[in-house]
C-alpha positions as a Markdown table, in Angstrom:
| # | Residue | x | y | z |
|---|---|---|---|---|
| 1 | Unk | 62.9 | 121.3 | 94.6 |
| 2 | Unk | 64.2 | 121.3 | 98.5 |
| 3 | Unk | 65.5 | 124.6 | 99.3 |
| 4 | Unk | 68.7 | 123.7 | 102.1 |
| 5 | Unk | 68.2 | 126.6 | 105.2 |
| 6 | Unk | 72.3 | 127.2 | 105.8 |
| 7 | Unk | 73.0 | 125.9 | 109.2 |
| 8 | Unk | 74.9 | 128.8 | 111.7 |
| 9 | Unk | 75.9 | 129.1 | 115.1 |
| 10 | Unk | 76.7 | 132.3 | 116.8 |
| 11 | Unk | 80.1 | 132.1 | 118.8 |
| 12 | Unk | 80.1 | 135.5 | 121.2 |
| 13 | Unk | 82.8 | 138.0 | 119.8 |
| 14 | Unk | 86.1 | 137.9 | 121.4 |
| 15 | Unk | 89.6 | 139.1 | 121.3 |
| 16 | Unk | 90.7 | 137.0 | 118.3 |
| 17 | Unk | 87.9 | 138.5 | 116.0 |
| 18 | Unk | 89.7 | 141.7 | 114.8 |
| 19 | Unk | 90.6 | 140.0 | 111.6 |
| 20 | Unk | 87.2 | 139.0 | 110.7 |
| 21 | Unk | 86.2 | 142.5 | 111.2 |
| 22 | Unk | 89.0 | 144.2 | 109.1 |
| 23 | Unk | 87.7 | 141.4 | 106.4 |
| 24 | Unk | 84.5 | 142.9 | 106.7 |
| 25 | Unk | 85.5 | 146.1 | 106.0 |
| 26 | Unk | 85.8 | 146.0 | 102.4 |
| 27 | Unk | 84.1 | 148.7 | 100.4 |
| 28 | Unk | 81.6 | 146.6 | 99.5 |
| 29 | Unk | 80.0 | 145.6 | 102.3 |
| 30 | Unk | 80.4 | 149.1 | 104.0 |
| 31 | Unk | 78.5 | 150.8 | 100.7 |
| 32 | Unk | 75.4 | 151.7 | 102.9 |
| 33 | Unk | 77.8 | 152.2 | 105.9 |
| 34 | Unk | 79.6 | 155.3 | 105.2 |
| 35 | Unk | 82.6 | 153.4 | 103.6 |
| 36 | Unk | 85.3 | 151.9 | 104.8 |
| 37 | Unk | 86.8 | 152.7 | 109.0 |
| 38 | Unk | 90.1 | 153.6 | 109.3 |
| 39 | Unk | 92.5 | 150.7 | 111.2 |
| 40 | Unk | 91.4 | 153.1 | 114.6 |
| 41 | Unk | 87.9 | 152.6 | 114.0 |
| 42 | Unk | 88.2 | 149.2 | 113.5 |
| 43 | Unk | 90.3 | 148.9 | 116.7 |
| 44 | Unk | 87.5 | 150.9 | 118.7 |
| 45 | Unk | 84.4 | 149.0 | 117.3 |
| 46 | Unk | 86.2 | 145.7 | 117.6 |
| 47 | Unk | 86.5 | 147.0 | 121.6 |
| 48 | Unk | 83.4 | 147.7 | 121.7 |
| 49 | Unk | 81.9 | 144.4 | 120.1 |
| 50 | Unk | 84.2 | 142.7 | 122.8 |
| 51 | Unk | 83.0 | 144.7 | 126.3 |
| 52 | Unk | 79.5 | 144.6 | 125.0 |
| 53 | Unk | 79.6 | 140.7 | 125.8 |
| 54 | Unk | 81.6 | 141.4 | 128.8 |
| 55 | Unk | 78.6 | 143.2 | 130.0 |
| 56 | Unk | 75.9 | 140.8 | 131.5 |
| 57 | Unk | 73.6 | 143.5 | 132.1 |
| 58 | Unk | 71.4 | 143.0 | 129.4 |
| 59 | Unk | 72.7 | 145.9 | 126.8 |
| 60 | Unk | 73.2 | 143.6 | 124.2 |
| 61 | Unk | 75.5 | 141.0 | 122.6 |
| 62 | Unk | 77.7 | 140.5 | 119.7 |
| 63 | Unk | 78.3 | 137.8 | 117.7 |
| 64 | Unk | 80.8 | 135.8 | 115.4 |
| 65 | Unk | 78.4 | 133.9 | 112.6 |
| 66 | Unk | 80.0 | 130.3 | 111.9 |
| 67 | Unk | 78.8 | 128.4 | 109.1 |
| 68 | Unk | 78.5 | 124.6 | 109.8 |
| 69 | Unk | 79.1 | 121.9 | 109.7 |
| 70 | Unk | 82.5 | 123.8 | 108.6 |
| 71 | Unk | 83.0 | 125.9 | 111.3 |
| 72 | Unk | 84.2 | 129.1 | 109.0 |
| 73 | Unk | 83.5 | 132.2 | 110.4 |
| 74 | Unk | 81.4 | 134.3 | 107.8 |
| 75 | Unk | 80.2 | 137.4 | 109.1 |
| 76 | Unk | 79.2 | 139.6 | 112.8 |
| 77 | Unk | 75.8 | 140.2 | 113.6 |
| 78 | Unk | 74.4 | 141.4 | 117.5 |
| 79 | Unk | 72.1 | 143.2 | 118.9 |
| 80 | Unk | 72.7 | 146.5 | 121.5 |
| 81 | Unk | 70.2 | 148.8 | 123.6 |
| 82 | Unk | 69.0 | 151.8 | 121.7 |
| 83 | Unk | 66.9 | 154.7 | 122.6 |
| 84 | Unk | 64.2 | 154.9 | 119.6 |
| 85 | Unk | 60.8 | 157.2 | 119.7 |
| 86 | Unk | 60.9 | 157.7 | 123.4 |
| 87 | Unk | 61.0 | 153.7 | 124.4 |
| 88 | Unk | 64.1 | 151.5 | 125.1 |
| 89 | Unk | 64.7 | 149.0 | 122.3 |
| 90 | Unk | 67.3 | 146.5 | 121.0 |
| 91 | Unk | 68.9 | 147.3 | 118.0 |
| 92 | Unk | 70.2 | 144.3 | 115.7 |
| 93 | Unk | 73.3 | 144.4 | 113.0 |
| 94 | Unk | 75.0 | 142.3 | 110.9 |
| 95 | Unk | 77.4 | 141.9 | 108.2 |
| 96 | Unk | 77.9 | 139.2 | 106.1 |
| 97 | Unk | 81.1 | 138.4 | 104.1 |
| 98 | Unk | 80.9 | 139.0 | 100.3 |
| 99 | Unk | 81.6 | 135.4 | 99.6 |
| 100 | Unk | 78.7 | 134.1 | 101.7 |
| 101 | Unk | 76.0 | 136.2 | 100.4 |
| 102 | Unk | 72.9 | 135.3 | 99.0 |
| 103 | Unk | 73.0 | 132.0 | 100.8 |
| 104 | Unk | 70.1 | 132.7 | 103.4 |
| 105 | Unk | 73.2 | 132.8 | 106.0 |
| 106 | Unk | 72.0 | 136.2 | 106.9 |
| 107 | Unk | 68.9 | 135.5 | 107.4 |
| 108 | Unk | 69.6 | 131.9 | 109.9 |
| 109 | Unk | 71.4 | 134.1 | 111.9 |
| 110 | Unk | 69.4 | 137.0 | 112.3 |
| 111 | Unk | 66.8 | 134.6 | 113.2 |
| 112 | Unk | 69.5 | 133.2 | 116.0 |
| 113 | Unk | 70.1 | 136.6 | 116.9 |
| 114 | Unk | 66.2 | 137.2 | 117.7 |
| 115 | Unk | 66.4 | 134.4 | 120.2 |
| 116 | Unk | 69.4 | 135.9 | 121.6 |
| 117 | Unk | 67.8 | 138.9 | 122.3 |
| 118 | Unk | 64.5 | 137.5 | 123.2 |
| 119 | Unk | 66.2 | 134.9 | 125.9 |
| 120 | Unk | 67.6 | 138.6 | 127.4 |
| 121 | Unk | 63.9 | 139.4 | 128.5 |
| 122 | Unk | 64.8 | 143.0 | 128.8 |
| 123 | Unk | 63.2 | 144.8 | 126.2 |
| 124 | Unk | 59.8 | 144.1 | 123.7 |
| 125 | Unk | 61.5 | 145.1 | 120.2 |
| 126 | Unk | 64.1 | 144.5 | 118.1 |
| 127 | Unk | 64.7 | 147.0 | 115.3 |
| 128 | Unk | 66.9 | 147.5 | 112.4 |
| 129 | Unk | 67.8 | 150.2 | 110.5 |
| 130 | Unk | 69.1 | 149.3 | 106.9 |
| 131 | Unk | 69.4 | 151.9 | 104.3 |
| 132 | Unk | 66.3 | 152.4 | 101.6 |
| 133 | Unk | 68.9 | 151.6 | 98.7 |
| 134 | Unk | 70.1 | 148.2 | 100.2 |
| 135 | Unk | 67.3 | 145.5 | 98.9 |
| 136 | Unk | 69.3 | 142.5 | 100.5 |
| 137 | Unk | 69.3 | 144.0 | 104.2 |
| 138 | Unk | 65.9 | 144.9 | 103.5 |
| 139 | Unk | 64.5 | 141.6 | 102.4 |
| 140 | Unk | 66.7 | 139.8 | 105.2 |
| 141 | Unk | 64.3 | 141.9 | 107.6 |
| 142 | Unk | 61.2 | 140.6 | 105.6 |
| 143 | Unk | 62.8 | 137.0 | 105.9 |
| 144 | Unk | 63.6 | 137.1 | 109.5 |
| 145 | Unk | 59.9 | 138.0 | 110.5 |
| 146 | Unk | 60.4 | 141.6 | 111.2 |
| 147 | Unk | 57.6 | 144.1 | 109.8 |
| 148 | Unk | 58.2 | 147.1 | 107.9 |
| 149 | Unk | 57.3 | 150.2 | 110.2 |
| 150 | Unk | 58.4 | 153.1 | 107.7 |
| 151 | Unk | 60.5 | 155.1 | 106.4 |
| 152 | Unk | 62.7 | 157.1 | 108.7 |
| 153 | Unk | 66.3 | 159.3 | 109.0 |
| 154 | Unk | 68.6 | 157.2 | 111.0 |
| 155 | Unk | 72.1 | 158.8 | 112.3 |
| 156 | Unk | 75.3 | 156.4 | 111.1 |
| 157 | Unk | 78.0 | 156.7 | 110.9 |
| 158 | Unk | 77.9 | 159.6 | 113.7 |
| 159 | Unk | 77.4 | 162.5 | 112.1 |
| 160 | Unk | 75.7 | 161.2 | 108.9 |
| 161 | Unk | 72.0 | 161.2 | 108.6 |
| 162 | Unk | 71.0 | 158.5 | 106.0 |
| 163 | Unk | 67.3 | 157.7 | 104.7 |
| 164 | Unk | 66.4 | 154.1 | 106.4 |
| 165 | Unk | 63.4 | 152.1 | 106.7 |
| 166 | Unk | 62.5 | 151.1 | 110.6 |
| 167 | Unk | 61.9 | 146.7 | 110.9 |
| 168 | Unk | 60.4 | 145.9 | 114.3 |
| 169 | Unk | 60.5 | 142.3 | 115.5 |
| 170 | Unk | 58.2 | 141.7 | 118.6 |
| 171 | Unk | 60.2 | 139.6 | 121.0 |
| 172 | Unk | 57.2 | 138.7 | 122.8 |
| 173 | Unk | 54.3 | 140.0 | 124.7 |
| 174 | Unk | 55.8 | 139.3 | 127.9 |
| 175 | Unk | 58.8 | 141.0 | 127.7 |
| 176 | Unk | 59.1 | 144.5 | 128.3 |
| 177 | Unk | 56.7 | 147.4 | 127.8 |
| 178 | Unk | 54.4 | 147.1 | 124.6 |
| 179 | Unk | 54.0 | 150.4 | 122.7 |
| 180 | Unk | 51.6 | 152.9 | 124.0 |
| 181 | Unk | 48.3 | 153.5 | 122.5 |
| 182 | Unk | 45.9 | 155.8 | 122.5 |
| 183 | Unk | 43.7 | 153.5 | 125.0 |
| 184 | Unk | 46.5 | 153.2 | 127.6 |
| 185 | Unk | 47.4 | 156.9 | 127.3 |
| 186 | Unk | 44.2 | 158.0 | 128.0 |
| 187 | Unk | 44.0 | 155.4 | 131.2 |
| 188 | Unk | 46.8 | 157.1 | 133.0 |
């Protein structure tokens, strides 16, 4: 039996995106999330999804996920900067409508986001964060390539502590700093 890999392309997030992210907003997906944002916090993340690309600085990049050969938009995923354990990382995200689920869609374009980030050649890592009771984020990690550093307590929404588990995908050995050891620590 031939298992089909879903085909995506990321399209960076602009303006007319608002009403994919209000779709997205259903309780559902935002279960691990906090729940639902009110319309202003969808109004505020939607601005920040859009300056984030306006950036060209390297701080990240947020994307639309378009099935093809259809061209329907499914989902958002991106990656940003993030400050974790002392070294400057990127920081991946995604959300998937309900509909599209369980298709591997998630998975094709975290994969696409990887590259994304990795083409950047700013920083070494890419993490996620998804909570311990969400299997499907968790395998997608395990799909995408990333490795399973731990258990940790990860701040989201602000002000929220929940129980995560820390994925680290290594972008490549020539991009940014690699993590400090015990060796190099010493040699300074």
């Amino acid at each position: 039996m031939e298992i089909k890999t879903p085909q995506v392309r990321l399209e960076p997030w602009s303006e007319g995106d608002l009403g994919l992210l209000r779709a997205a907003n259903a309780p559902e997906m935002m279960t691990h999330l906090g729940g639902p944002e009110t319309e202003e916090q969808l109004v505020k993340r939607h601005r920040r999804y859009v300056d984030l690309n306006a950036d060209r600085t390297g701080k990240g990049r947020m994307f639309r996920v378009v099935l093809l050969p259809g061209g329907e938009s499914v989902g958002a995923i991106g990656f940003w900067e993030k400050t974790w354990q002392g070294q400057e990382v990127y920081e991946a995200g995604w959300g998937i409508l309900t509909a599209f689920q369980g298709q591997g869609i998630a998975v094709a374009a975290a994969t696409a986001v990887a590259e994304q980030a990795r083409a950047e050649k700013k920083h070494r890592y890419l993490h996620a964060f998804p909570s311990v009771g969400n299997p499907p984020s968790n395998r997608l990690c395990r799909k995408a390539g990333f490795s399973l550093r731990g258990e940790c307590d990860f701040e989201f929404p602000p002000g929220q502590v929940m129980r995560c588990n820390d994925w680290r995908l290594d972008l490549g050995t020539d991009i940014g700093p690699g993590p400090e050891t015990a060796e190099t620590a010493a040699a300074e």
